[in-house]
C-alpha angles and dihedrals in degrees: 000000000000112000120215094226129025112180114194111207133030115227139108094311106034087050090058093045089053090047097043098040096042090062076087110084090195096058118084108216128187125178126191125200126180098211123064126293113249119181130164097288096051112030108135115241086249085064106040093051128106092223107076102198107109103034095086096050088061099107091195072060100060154035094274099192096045126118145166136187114233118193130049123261114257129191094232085041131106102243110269120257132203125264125207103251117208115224117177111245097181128087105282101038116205094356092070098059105015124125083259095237107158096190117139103207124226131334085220087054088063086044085061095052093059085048089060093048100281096136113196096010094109114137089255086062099048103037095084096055085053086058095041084062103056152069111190109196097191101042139048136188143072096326092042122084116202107181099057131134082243135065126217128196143155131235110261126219097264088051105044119100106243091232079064091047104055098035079072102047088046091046091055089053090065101047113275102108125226108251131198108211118045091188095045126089108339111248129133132266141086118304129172106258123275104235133197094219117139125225090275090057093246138117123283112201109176094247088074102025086045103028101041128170091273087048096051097054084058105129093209085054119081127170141198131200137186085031134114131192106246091185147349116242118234134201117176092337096315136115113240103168133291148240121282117204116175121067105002113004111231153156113234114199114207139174078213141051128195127184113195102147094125132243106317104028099037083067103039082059099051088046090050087052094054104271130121138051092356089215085065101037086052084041088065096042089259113154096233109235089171129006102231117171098174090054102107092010124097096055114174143178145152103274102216149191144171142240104198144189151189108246116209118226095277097047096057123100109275098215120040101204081060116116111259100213095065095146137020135187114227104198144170116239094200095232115152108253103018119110124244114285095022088153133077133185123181112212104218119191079206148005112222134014102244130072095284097049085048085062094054130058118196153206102219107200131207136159100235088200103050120177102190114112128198140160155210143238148177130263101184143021088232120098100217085056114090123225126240114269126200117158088181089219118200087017083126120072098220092055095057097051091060101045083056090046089057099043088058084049094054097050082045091056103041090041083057110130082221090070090053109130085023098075140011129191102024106202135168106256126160127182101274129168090266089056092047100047095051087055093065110103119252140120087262097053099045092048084060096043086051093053102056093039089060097045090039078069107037112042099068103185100033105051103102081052096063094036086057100045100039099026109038098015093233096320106133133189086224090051090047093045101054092034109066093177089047086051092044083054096042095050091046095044095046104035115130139163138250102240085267105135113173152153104031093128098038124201109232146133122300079239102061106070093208096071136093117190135035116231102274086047114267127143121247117237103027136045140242093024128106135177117206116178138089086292090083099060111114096204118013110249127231097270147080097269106242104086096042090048092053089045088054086045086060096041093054099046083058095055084044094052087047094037100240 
């Protein structure tokens, strides 16, 4: 049998294609993850929960071998090193264990887009597909949409952490006003997160709010779960189908391909499949289909770092199930050339999910209008091999200065005589490999955890002492503020990302041979083959990527549905 769709790869875009193309009875969709499949009778309580903190550790939840490097070398610097990146492997994608913002990002992001040879893609054009997402359940009117497979909702005052609390209060005092609606005009100041919980307080990946119990009984849906596409199959430059390993190896024939595998692993299927800078392709012993040199190029993502601080017992989060992320501060950083609300700063009641994190609240940094730009390659043919992954953060200038600038605001805001009471000891962190590695679960680690949560109590004076010397390893915000060359080193050193992986398939002109796709998502060079994910953004928004992602997932069923 051909099917008439066959969508490769099942996040947060490929589970809205299924949905949307499969309304039409006479359309055969099939849609192929590699993770597990999770629906509304099996989704593990990591997962379910509002508080986001434990899905991605999951390692059933995630490409467990991938990596990336994430600054850029320097000649004074220590040599990089790789970081584990989690990448969601579970229907749903991101979406699934994701920190659950719904934010859009800026109407002048999708005017850029047009700029860069997006036609069509203006914020006029994709605003109602924002609204057609959501159901906002606190505001009304012409940039809200009511009716939506998600829900999204803000934390209310019984339910905010006072550190929160206070961080925008404070916040308001010195001149960044509280806000009410983070996805209303698009001014700066500080606005209590936008959040994609459903009515039952709970997590709404679009494999269960798009591909609900009803959509998933649909005769003309199938889906298949456990299984990758090792390779699409091509006739006469065009896509036929591909082959299917996991579960039951298989060749699936379609009218139709769609690649929605995100932004690492939608390229390194394509370049798997012989297309791509055709030097490289030969270089791996890949047979070139269509020489491609902007497939895998163009990586983007929010570089990002963190202002911290002890929280004293009331200032913690009353209610541990509660999202983390309950406020954020959108600023400008004043630099020439960069757009309004280039900056972006998550307010976490807390900064991990165990004992210690429960102890720190955090300012969670990112530059919402980053300009460095990376890439990724393969480094086998094979497909159970991972690419090789470098964002180059902070390889441009620009990117840099502001990373530096927040980190100087942070320490500003936390320092301020009005927090007093709501934080103690204020210190530099980021999310390294050692952070990251504390945070598994295992007796060990808990027993460690334990331990520092108890002396981080108990041992008054000393504890920035101790924070100092355990937690930062002798870093401190006093030693990075008065010494402009140590904070240039530590933000280098410590830069990260924020899981946002973008703009490897670019959408473009025919013209701009660095693009990939057209604007309704087809790849340029061969026919009946499409690729719909945040790999096809040409510039990264403003935004953490999920609900973007999901709006160009909408846009592009319905070119698909009107053949466009």
């Amino acid at each position: 049998m051909k099917v008439d769709h066959l969508i490769l790869g099942g996040g947060s875009a490929g589970c809205v294609l299924a949905a949307r193309l499969s309304e039409d009875p006479k359309r055969n969709v099939v849609l192929v993850e590699a993770g597990r499949n999770i629906g509304k009778d099996n989704i593990p309580d990591a997962v379910r929960s509002r508080y986001p903190g434990r899905a991605y550790l999951d390692t059933r939840n995630i490409w467990m071998q991938l990596s990336a490097m994430m600054g850029t070398p320097q000649s004074n610097s220590a040599p990089r090193s790789l970081r584990r990146y989690e990448q969601a492997r579970i229907l749903g994608g991101g979406s699934a264990i994701n920190a659950l913002m719904a934010n859009r990002g800026a109407p002048s992001d999708y005017e850029e887009w047009v700029a860069l040879g997006a036609e069509g893609w203006d914020w006029q054009s994709c605003l109602p597909y924002f609204l057609k997402i959501e159901a906002d359940r606190d505001f009304d009117g012409p940039l809200h949409g009511k009716d939506g497979p998600i829900c999204v909702r803000r934390i209310t005052d019984d339910r905010i952490s006072p550190f929160v609390d206070r961080v925008i209060k404070t916040l308001d005092a010195g001149g960044h006003p509280i806000r009410a609606d983070q996805n209303g005009i698009w001014e700066d100041g500080s606005f209590r997160g936008a959040v994609a919980v459903s009515d039952a307080g709970e997590r709404q990946p679009t494999s269960l709010a798009y591909l609900t119990p009803e959509v998933r009984r649909r005769p003309n849906l199938s889906i298949i779960t456990d299984s990758i596409a090792t390779r699409i199959l091509f006739e006469n430059g065009r896509a036929i189908g591909a082959e299917i390993t996991g579960a039951r190896s298989q060749v699936i024939a379609a009218y139709e391909v769609i690649v929605s595998s995100g932004a690492i692993h939608s390229p390194a299927l394509l370049l798997r499949s012989g297309l791509g800078p055709a030097a490289d392709l030969r270089a791996l012993g890949i047979d070139v289909i269509a020489d491609r040199p902007g497939i895998g190029r163009n990586l983007m993502e929010h570089p990002s770092i963190a202002v911290s601080a002890y929280l004293p017992p009331n200032a913690r989060v009353h209610n541990r199930s509660e999202h983390h992320e309950e406020a954020i501060w959108r600023f400008s950083s004043g630099l020439q050339g960069t757009p309004a609300g280039d900056m972006h700063a998550a307010i976490l009641s807390r900064s991990g999910w165990h004992s210690v994190g429960l102890r720190m609240g955090s300012l969670f940094f990112w530059v919402n209008k980053s300009y460095s730009r990376g890439f990724m390659k393969l480094r086998s043919a094979e497909a159970h091999i991972e690419p090789d992954v470098d964002f180059q953060l902070l390889s441009d200038e620009r990117d840099l200065r502001r990373l530096k600038q927040a980190l100087r605001r942070g320490a500003e805001v936390l320092s301020d005589p009005l927090m007093d009471g709501y934080r103690g000891t204020v210190f530099p962190a980021s999310y390294t490999p050692r952070v990251g590695k504390v945070a598994q679960p295992g007796a060990w680690n808990a027993l460690q955890r334990g331990l520092l949560s108890g002396l981080l109590d108990t041992v008054g004076p000393l504890r920035a002492a101790l924070i100092h010397s355990v937690v930062t390893l002798g870093t401190t915000m006093d030693g990075l503020l008065s010494d402009d060359v140590a904070l240039t080193e530590f933000v280098r050193r410590h830069v990260g990302g924020t899981w946002h992986p973008s703009g490897t398939c670019r959408m473009g002109a025919t013209t701009d041979v660095m693009a990939v796709t057209s604007p309704t998502g087809r790849v340029h060079g061969v026919g009946g083959l499409r690729v719909c994910d945040a790999s096809v953004m040409p510039s990264i928004p403003c935004a953490n990527t999920n609900m973007p992602t999901i709006m160009i997932a909408e846009r592009i069923a319905d070119f698909i549905r009107n053949d466009e």
